[in-house]
C-alpha positions as CSV (number, residue, x, y, z in Angstrom):
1,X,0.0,0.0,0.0
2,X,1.2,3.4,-1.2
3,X,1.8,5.9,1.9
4,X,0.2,9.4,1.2
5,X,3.2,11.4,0.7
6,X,4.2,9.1,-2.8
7,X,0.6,8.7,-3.8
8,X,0.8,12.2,-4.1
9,X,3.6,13.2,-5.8
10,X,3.3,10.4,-8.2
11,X,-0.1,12.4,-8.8
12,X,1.8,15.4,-9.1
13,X,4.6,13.9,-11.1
14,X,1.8,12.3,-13.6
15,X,-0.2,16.0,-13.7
16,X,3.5,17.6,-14.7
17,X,4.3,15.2,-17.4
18,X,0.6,15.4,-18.8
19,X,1.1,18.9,-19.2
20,X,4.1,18.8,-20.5
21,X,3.2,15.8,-23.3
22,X,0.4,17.9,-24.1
23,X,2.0,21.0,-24.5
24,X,4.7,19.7,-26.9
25,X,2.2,17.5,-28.8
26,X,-0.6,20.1,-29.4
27,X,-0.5,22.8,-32.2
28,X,-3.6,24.6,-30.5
29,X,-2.3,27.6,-28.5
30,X,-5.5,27.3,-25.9
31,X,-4.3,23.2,-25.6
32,X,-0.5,24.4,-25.1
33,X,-1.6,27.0,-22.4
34,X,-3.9,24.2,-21.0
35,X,-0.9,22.0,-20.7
36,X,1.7,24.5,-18.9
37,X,-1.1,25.2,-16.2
38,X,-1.2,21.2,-15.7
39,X,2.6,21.3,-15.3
40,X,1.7,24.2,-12.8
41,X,-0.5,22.7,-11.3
42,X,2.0,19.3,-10.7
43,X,4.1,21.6,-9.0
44,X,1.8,22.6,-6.8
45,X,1.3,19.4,-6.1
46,X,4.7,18.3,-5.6
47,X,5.1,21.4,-3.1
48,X,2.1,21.5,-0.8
49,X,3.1,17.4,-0.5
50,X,6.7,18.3,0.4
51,X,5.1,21.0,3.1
52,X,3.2,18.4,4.9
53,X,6.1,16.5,6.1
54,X,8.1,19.1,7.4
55,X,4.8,21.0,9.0
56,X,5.9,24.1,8.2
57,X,3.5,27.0,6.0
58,X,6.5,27.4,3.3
59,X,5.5,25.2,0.8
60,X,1.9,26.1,0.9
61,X,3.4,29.9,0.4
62,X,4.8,28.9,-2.3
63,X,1.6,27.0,-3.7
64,X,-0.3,30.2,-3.1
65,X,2.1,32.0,-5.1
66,X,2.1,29.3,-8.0
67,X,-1.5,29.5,-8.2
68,X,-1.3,33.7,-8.3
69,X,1.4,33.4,-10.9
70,X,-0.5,31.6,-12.8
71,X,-3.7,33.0,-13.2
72,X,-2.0,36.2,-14.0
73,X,0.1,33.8,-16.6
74,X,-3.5,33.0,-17.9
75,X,-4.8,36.7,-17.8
76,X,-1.5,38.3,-20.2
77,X,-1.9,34.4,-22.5
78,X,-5.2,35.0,-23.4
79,X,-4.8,38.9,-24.2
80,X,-2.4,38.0,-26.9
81,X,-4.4,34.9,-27.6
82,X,-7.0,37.3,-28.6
83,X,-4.8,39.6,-30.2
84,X,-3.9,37.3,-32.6
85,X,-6.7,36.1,-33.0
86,X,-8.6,39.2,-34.6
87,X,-5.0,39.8,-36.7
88,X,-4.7,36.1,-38.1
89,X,-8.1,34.4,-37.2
90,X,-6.8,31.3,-36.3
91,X,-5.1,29.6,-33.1
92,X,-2.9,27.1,-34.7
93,X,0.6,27.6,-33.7
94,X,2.0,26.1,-37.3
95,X,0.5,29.0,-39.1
96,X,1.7,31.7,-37.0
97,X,5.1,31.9,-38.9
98,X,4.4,34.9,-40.6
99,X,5.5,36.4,-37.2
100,X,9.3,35.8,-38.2
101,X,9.3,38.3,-40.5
């Protein structure tokens, strides 16, 4: 039987590498953002986890502060999401090259 602390960073670990699969396999830049809050939200994981063995507040701090970082990560993504949007009508990351030149 698994004690809590590995059941949950294995869930953690699995939440990180789901992002992370899905946002190198997507094209999609709403799937990509998707993914890197799932890798996120496996950190999170991984550090409210590591706070509750040593009983201290620091690692939930520090989970506070992913989950403000990120929503302000999500806030600025979808502005330019939109933004380019209305300029290119489409999402797909492939098609986007024309912002090389």
């Amino acid at each position: 039987m698994l004690d809590p602390i590995t059941f949950g960073l294995m869930i953690g670990t699995f939440l990180f590498c789901t992002g992370l699969l899905v946002s190198v396999i997507k094209k999609n830049a709403i799937f990509v953002m998707i993914g890197i809050e799932l890798m996120l939200n496996g950190a999170n994981v991984n550090l409210v986890v590591f706070s509750a063995t040593d009983h201290n507040i620091q690692g939930q701090l520090m989970g506070i502060f992913v989950v403000v970082l990120a929503a302000a990560e999500s806030v600025v993504a979808l502005a330019i999401m939109l933004n380019i949007f209305r300029y290119f009508e489409t999402l797909d990351l492939n098609s986007l090259k024309k912002l090389k030149y």
